[in-house]
C-alpha positions in Angstrom: 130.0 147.2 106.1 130.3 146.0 109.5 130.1 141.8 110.1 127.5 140.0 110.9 126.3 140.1 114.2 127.7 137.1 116.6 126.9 136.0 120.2 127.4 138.3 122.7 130.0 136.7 125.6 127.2 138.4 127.8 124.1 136.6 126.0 122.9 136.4 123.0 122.7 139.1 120.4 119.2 139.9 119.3 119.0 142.1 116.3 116.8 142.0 113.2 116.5 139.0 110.5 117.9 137.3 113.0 115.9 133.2 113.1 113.1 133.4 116.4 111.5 130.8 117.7 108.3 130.7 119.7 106.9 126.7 120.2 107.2 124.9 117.1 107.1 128.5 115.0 110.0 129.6 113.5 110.0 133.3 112.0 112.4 136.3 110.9 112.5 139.4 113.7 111.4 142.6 111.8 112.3 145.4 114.1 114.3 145.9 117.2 113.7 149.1 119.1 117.3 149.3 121.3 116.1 152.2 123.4 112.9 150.4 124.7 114.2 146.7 123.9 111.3 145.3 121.9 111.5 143.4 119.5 108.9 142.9 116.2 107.8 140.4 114.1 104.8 139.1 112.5 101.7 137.8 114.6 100.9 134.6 113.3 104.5 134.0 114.6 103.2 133.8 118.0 103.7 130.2 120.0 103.6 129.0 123.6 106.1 129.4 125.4 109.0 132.2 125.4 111.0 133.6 122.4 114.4 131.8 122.2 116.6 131.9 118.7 118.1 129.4 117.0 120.0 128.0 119.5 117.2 127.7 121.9 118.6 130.5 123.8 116.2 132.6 125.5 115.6 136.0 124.1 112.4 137.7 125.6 108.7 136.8 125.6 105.6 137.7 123.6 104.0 141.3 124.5 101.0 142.1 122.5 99.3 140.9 119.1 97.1 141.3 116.7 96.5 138.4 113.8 93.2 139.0 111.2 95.3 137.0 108.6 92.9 134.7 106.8 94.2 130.9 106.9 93.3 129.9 103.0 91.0 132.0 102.8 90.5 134.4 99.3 91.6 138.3 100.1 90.9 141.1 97.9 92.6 144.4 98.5 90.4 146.2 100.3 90.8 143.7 103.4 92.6 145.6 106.1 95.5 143.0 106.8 96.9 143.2 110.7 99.8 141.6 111.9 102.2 142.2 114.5 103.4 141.0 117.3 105.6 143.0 120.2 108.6 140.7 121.7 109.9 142.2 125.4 113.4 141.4 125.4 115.4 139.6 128.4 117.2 141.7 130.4 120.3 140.0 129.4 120.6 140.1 125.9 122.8 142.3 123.7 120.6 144.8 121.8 121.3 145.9 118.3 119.4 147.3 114.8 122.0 146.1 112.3 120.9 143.3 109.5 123.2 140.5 109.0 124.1 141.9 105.9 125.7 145.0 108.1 122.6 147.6 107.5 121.4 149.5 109.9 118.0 148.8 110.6 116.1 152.4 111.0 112.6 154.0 111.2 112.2 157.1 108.8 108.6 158.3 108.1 109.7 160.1 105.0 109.9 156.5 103.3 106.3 154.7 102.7 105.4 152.0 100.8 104.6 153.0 97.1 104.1 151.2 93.6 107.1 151.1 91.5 109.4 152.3 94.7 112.6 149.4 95.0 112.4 147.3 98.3 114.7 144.8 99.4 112.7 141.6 101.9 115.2 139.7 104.5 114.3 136.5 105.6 116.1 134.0 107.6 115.3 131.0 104.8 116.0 133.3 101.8 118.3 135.8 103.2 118.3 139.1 101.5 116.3 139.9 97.8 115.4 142.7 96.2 112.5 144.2 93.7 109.8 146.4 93.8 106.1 147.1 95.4 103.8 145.9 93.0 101.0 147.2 94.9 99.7 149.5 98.0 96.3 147.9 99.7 94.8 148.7 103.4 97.7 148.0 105.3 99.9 145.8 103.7 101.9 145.3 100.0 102.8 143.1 97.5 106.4 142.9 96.0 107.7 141.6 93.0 110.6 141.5 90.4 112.5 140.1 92.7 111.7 139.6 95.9 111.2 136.0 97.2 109.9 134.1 100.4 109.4 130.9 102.1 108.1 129.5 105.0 110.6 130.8 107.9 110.8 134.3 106.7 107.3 135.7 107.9 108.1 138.9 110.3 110.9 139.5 108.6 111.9 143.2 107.9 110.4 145.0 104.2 113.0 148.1 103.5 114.2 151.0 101.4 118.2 151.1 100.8 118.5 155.0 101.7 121.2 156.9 100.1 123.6 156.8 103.0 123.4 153.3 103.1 120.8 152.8 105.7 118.1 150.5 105.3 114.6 152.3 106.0 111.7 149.9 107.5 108.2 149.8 105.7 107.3 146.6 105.9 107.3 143.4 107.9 106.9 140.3 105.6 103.0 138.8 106.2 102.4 135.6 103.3 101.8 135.7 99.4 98.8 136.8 97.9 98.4 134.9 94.5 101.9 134.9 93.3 102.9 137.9 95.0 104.9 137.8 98.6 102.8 140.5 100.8 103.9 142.4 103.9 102.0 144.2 106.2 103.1 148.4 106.4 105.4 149.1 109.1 103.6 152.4 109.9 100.5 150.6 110.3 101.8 147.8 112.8 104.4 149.4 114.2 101.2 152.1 115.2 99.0 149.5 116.2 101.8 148.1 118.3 103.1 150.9 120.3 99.2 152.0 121.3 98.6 148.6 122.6 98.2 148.5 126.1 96.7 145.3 127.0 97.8 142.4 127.5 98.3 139.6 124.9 95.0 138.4 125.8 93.0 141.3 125.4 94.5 142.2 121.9 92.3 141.3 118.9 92.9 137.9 117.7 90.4 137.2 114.8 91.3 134.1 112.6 94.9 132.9 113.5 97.3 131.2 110.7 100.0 129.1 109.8 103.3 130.5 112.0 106.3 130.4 109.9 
């Protein structure tokens, strides 16, 4: 496998489960797109300010959102669960889609979230863990067997270990429902993202929660 990604001497490397921070949230990237240099994570993620990482580097700023993730409030499954956020990167940043653990980091529509199907969660508080979907709502999963998460690893990537050793996306890590850590489905955010025109702003923003 190939090492964990380091600073770049030209800037700072961005790739995914890499640590973001936007104001006082700090969150897990999902996605990076090299080709069109965005970057994904969750939307509740969103601060003021622009996206730096750990360091306080700066690493691009907030494109668009949307956030209906209820704060406290009781879900059942049928509640379509959105949210994603869009991160343009800075010009000046080294671009990659390799997880620290040295997976590649790849879209593949022939892998969809499904009960019983394996899934490993990366987070930048509890790092790499692995288990299964326990369930398939409107929009987003629950995991188990497994798979753990803690405040610090919302955004972070969902995936299926593919037989070559890649790691297909099909999820970005959302909150817990009950006992069970949740992520929205990538195909779902990742579809709402790329039609989103509009500004930040002009995205729908219905209830807002807890960043992290």
């Amino acid at each position: 496998m190939a090492p964990a990604p380091v600073a770049a001497a030209a800037g700072s490397l961005v790739y995914p489960g890499m640590e973001i921070r936007q104001g006082t949230n700090v969150c897990t990237l999902g996605f990076v797109d090299p080709l069109s240099r965005v970057g994904f994570t969750a939307g509740h993620c969103r601060g003021d300010g622009p996206v730096g990482d750990r360091d306080g580097n700066f690493i691009g700023h907030m494109g668009a959102y949307q956030d209906n993730t209820p704060n406290g409030a009781t879900v059942d499954t049928n509640h379509m669960i959105s949210d994603w956020e869009t991160i343009q990167l800075a010009g000046d940043v080294a671009v990659n889609n390799i997880l620290p653990g040295g997976r590649m980091l790849v879209e593949d529509p022939a892998f969809q979230p499904s009960p019983g199907a394996p899934v490993c969660h990366f987070g930048v508080v509890t790092g790499e863990t692995c288990g299964t979907i326990q369930a398939v709502n409107n929009g987003w999963f629950t995991m188990a067997n497994g798979v753990v998460s803690q405040k610090g690893d919302s955004g972070g990537p969902v995936y299926v270990v593919t037989p070559d050793g890649r790691a297909a996306i099909v999820g970005m890590f959302n909150s817990t429902w009950g006992d069970y850590p949740a992520a929205v489905s990538w195909q779902n955010a990742s579809g709402q993202a790329r039609s989103a025109g509009a500004p930040a702003g002009q995205v729908s923003n219905l209830f807002g929660g807890p960043g992290g």
